[in-house]
N, C-alpha and C positions, 0 to 999 in steps of 0.2 A: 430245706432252707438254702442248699446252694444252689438252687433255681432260681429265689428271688432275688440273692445274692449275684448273680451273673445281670438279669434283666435291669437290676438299677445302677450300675457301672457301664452300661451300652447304653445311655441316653443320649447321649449328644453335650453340646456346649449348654455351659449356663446361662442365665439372664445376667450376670454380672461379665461372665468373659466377652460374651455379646454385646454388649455396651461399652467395654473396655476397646474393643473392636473398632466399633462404628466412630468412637472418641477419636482413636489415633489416625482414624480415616482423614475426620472433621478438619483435622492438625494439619494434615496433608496435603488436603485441599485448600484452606485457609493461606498453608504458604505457599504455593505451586501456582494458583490460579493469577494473582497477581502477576508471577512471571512469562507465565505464558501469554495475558494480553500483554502483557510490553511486549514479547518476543511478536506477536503478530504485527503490533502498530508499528515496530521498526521494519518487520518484511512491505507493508502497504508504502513507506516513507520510500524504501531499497527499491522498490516496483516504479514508480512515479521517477523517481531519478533515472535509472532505468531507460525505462517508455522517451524523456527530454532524451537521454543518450542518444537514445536510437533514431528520434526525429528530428535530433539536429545532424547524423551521420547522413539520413536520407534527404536533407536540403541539399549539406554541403556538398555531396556525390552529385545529385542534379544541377545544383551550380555548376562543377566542376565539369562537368560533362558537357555544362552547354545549353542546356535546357531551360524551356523559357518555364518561369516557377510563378505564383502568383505573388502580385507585388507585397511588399512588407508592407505593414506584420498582418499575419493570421491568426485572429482572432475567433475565438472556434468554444461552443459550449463542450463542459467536458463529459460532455453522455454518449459521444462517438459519434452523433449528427455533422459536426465540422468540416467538412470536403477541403483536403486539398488537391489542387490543382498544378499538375506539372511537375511532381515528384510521384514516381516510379515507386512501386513498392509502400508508400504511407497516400493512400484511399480516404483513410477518417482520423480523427484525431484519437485516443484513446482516453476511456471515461479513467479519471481519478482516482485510484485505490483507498485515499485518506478521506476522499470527499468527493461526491459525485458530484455536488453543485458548480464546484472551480471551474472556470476557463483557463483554456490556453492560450496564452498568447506568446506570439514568435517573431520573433524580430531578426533581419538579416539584412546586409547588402551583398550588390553581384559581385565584391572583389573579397570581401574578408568572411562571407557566409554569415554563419548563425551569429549573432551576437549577444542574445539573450531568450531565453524561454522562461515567461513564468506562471505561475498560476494564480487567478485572480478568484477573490472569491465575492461575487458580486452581491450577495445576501449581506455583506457584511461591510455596505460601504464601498464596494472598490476596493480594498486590500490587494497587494501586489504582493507576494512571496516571489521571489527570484530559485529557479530550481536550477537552470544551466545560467553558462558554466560553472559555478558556483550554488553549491548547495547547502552551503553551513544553514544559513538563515531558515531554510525549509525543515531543514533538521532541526532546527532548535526550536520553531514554533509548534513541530508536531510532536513535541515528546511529554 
């Protein structure tokens, strides 16, 4: 008798602790997953602001420097096709982490540099989001 006694105390989980299991998993997931795309859609937004940072730092340095740049604005698809010309170090425009379909557009003159970069989304009308210098509006349409 303390054989079979031994062998049905070493089974394993039940079908009820097992369900109780997968339930609090469900719980888990149900609240976590929602934060987590927020958290990625805000890195894609952080990226994009970013990316304007850096290619308005790489106008303004080839202004600065002297360099003949191609004239304003650079209008440029945002899938990395966009060639700029006459800035050192930014070769293609880079594709949009929020939306691959946006264009860039860049606007500068040769004494005050960058004056605006924004992204257009041309599927949708023409729509103009302004990302540099000012990025509130960007932030608020992609949240």
């Amino acid at each position: 008798m303390n054989k079979k006694q031994k062998n049905l105390t070493n089974k394993g989980f039940s079908l009820v602790e097992l369900i109780i299991v997968i339930a609090i998993m469900a719980v888990l997931i149900g609240v976590l997953a929602p934060q987590y795309l927020k958290y990625v859609k805000k890195s894609k937004v952080s990226t994009d602001i970013q990316n304007a940072e850096a290619i308005a730092t790489a106008i303004n340095v080839a202004i600065s420097d002297g360099q003949t740049v191609q004239t304003s604005p650079i209008s440029g698809v945002a899938d990395g096709t966009a060639t700029v010309t006459g800035v050192e170090g930014l070769d293609k425009l880079p594709a949009s982490k929020v939306d691959s379909t946006y264009n860039w557009i860049i606007t500068w003159d040769g004494s005050k540099g960058v004056t605006s970069i924004t992204l257009d989304k041309a599927a949708a009308g023409g729509t103009h989001v302004q990302i540099y210098p000012d990025a509130s509006a960007y932030q608020t349409a992609n949240q």
